[in-house]
C-alpha positions in Angstrom: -22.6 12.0 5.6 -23.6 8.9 7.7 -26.7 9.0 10.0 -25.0 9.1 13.1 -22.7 12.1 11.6 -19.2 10.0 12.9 -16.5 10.4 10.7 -15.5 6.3 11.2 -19.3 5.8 9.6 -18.7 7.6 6.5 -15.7 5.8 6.2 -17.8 2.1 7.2 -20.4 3.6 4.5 -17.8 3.9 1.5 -16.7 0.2 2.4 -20.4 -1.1 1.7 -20.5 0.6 -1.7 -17.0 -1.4 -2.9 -17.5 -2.2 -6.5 -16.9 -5.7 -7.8 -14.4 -6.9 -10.5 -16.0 -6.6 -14.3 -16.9 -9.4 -15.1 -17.7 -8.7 -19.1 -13.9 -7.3 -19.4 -12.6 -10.4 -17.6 -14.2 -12.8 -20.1 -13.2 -10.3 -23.0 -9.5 -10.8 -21.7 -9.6 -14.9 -21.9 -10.8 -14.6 -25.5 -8.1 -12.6 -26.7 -5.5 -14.1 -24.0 -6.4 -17.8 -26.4 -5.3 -16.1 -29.4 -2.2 -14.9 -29.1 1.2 -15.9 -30.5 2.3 -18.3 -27.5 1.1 -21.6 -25.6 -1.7 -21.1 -23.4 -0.4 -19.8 -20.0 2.9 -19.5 -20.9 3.8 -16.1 -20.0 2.9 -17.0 -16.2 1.7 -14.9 -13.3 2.1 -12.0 -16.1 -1.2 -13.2 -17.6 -2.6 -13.2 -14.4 -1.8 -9.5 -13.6 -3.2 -8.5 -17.3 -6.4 -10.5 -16.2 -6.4 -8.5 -12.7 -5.9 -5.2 -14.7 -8.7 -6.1 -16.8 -11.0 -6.9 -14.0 -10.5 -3.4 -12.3 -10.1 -1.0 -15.3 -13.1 -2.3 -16.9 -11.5 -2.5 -20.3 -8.5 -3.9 -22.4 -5.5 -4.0 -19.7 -3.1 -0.6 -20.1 -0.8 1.7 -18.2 -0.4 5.1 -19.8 -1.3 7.2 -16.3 0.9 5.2 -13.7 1.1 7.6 -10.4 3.5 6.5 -7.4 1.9 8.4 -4.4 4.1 9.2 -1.7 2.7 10.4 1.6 5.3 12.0 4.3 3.9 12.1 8.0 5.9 12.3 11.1 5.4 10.6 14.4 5.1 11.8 18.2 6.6 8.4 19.2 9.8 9.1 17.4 10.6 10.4 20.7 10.8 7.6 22.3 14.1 6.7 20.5 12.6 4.0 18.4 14.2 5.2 15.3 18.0 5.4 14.5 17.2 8.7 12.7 15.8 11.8 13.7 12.5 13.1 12.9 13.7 15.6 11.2 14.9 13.4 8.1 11.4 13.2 7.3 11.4 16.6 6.1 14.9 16.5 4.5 14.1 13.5 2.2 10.5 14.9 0.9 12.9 17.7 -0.1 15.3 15.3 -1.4 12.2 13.7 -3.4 11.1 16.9 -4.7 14.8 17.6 -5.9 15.0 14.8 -7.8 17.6 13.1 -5.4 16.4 9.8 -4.0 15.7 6.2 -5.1 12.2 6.4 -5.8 13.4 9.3 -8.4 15.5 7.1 -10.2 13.2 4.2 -10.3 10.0 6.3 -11.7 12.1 8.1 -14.4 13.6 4.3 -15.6 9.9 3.2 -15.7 8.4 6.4 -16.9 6.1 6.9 -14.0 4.0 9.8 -12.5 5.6 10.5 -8.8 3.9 12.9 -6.4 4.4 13.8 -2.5 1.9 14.3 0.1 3.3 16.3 2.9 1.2 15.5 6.0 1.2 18.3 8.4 5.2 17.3 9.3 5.7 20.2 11.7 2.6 18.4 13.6 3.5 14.9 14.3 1.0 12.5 15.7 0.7 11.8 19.8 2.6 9.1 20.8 0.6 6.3 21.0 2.6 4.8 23.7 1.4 7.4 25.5 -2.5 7.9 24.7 -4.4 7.8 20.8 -1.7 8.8 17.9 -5.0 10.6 16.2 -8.7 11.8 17.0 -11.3 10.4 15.2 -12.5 13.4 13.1 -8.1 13.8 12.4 -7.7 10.1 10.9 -11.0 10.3 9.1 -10.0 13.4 7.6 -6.7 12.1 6.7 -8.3 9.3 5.4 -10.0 11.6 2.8 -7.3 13.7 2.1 -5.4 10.7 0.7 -8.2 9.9 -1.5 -7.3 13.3 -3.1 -4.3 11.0 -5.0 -6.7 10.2 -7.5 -7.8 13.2 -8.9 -5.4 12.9 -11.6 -7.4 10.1 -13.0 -4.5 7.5 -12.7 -5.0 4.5 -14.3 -2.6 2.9 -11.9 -1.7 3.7 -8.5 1.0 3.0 -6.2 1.5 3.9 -3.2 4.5 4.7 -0.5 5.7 6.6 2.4 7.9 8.2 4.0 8.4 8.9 8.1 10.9 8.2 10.6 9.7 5.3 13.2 6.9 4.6 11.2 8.3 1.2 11.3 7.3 1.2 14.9 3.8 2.0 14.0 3.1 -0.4 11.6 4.6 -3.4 13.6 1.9 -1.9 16.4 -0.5 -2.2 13.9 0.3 -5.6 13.2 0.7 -7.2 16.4 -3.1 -5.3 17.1 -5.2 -6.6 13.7 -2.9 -10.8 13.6 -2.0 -10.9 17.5 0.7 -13.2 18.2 4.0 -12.1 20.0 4.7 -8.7 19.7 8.7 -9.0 19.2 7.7 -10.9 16.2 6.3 -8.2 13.7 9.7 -5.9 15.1 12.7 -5.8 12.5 15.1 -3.1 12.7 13.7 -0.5 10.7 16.5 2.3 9.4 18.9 -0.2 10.9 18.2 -0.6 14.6 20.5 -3.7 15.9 19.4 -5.9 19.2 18.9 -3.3 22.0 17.0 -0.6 19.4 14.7 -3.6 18.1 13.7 -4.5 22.1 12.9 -0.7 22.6 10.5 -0.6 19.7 9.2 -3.8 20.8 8.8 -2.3 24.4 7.3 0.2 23.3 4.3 -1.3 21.1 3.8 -3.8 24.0 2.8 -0.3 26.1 0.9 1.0 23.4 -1.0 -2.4 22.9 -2.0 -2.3 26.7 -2.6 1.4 27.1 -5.7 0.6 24.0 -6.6 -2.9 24.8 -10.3 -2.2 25.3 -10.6 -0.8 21.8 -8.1 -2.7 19.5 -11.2 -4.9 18.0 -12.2 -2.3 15.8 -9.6 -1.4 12.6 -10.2 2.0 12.4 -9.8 1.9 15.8 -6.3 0.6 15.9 -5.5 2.8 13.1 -6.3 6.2 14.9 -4.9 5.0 18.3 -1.8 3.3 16.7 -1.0 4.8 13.0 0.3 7.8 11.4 -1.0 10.4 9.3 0.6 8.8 6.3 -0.8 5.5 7.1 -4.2 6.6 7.1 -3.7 8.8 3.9 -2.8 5.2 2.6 -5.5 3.7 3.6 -7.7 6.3 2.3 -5.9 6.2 -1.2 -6.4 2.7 -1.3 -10.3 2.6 -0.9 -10.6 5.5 -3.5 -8.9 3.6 -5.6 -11.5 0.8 -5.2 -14.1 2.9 -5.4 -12.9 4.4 -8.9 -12.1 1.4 -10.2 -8.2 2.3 -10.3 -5.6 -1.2 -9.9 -3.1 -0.8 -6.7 0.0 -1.5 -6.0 0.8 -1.8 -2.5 4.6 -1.0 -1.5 6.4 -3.0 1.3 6.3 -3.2 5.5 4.8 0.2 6.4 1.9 0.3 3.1 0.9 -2.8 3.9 -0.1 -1.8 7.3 -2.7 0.8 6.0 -4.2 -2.1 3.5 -4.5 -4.6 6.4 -7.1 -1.9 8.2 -9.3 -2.3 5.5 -8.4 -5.9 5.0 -9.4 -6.2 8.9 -12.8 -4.1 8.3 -13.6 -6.5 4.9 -11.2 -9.1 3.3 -12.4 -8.6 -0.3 -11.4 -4.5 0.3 -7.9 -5.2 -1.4 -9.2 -7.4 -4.0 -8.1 -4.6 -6.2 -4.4 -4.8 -4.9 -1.6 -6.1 -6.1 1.5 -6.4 -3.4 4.8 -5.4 -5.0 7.3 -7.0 -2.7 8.0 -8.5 0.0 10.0 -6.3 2.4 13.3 -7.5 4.3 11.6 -6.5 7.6 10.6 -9.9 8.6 7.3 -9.0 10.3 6.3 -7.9 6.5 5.8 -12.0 5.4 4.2 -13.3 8.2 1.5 -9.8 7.6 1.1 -11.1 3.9 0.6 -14.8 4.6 -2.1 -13.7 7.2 -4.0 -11.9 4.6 -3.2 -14.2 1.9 -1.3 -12.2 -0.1 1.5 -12.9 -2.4 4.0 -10.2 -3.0 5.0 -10.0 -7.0 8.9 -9.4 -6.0 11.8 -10.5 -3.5 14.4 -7.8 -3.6 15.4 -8.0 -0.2 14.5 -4.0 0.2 13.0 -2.3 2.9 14.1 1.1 2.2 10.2 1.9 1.8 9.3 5.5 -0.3 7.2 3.5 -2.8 10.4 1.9 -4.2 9.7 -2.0 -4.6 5.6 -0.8 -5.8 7.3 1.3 -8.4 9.6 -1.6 -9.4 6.3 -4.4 -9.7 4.6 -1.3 -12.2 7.7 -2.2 -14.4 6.4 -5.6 -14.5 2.7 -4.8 -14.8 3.0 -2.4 -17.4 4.9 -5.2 -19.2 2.0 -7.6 -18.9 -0.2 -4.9 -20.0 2.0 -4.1 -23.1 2.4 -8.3 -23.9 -1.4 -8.9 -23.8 -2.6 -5.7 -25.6 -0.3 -5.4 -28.2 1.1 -9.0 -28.8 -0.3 -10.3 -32.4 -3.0 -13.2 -32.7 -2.4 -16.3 -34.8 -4.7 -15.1 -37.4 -3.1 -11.2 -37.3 1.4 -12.8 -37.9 -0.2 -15.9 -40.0 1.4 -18.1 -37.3 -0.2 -21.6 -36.9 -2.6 -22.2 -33.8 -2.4 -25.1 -31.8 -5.4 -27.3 -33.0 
């Protein structure tokens, strides 16, 4: 617990004790990298993912414990009309997950990947933060900590998703909070919202943005007054992860807002991140280029659940597999370059 017995301090406390990248299993990597059956860098950005891997696992890059983390929370300013579905589809679609029936199914079983679903209190949604704070601080912190309870599984790689109608809304509130700008510029249409649905959401940020104006200078801040229960779980996930030593994947529009709080509270806090696409919701570029972030894929999706994270651990667990088990010149008795 911190001095001051806050919850935001043990969470300000966990950020200070971010490990660094290993070196030693960095310069192990480049060794073998030089040796094996191809020209130097020819593989591409998938040598650089086998070299990120390295740096956070500690050890020879693999992916035998890949988890896709999906956490369900609903939203009190749903209400508002700011989605083009009900709240109540939050509920049917974690069932839908559980059943086997959705996207993210299909995607996990063609990659052989771990999927589990983190029900957030749904019959509860958060206050509308149009309205006053989405959260207390004791109810994000703890929210926070509950989504570090992904990685008791031990995971070897993690990525994360969500589900939760109008959380679109939320994250383009966090947005416009943490990189400023125009607000009607981080709004897209979310489950398909046209011209008068976007300039509702829009409206409706721009009254939660004045209604916390004294207090948006401070990330955790803006999460509890503007986020979502699965938001913060994300967030929380993502510094356990850090902590542990366990590579990210971040999914598109809606996961990236919980990795730009801790981005906001230290840049280096997503050093351990990889971002798995970049969504079709065009607030979800500008958010990456602020952070300098670039996304692995360009699918145009945006259907969120973890999908276009569980698509980029296709690719890293190829650049695992191509750097760990690829031969050396000396091992095939092919010719090196002199």
């Amino acid at each position: 617990m911190s001095a001051t017995g806050l919850p935001f301090d043990d969470i300000r406390a966990l950020v200070r004790q971010m490990p660094g990248p290993d070196v030693a299993a960095v310069r192990a990597k480049r060794e073998r990298e030089a040796q094996l059956t191809k020209p130097a860098g020819s593989l591409g950005r998938l040598e650089e993912i086998s070299e990120w891997l390295a740096a956070w696992q500690g050890r020879v890059p693999a992916v035998t414990r890949p988890l896709v983390a999906i956490f369900a929370g609903n939203h009190g300013v749903a209400a508002k009309g700011v989605s083009a579905f009900p709240p109540e589809v939050t509920a049917q679609m974690v069932t839908n997950f559980a059943a086997g029936g959705a996207a993210i199914n299909q995607i996990c079983a063609a990659y052989d990947l771990g999927l589990k679903i983190f029900d957030l209190a749904l019959e509860v949604p958060t206050d509308d933060f149009s309205e006053g704070p989405a959260m207390d601080e004791r109810t994000c912190a703890a929210t926070m900590a509950f989504g570090m309870e992904c990685l008791m599984g031990e995971p070897d790689l993690l990525c994360i998703g969500e589900m939760g109608i109008g959380n679109t809304t939320v994250a383009a509130a966090i947005f416009a909070a943490l990189f400023k700008g125009e607000t009607a510029d981080w709004v897209g249409p979310g489950t398909g919202h046209g011209p008068e649905g976007i300039a509702l959401k829009t409206r409706v940020i721009e009254q939660g943005l004045v209604l916390h104006a004294a207090h948006l200078g401070d990330p955790l801040e803006v999460l509890r007054r503007l986020g979502g229960r699965e938001i913060a779980a994300m967030a929380g996930a993502i510094l356990a992860a850090r902590l542990q030593r366990v590579p990210v994947i971040v999914d598109g529009y809606v996961a990236t807002a919980a990795a730009a709080i801790l981005w906001s509270i230290d840049a280096r806090a997503l050093d351990h991140c990889l971002f798995g696409h970049v969504s079709a919701e065009p607030g979800h570029l500008a958010a990456l280029e602020a952070m300098d972030k670039v996304p692995l894929l360009a699918l145009g999706m945006r259907l969120g659940e973890g999908t276009g994270a569980a698509l980029a651990a296709g690719i890293v667990k190829a650049a695992a597999a191509c750097h760990s088990d690829m031969a050396t010149f000396a091992m095939a008795g092919v010719t090196a370059r002199d």
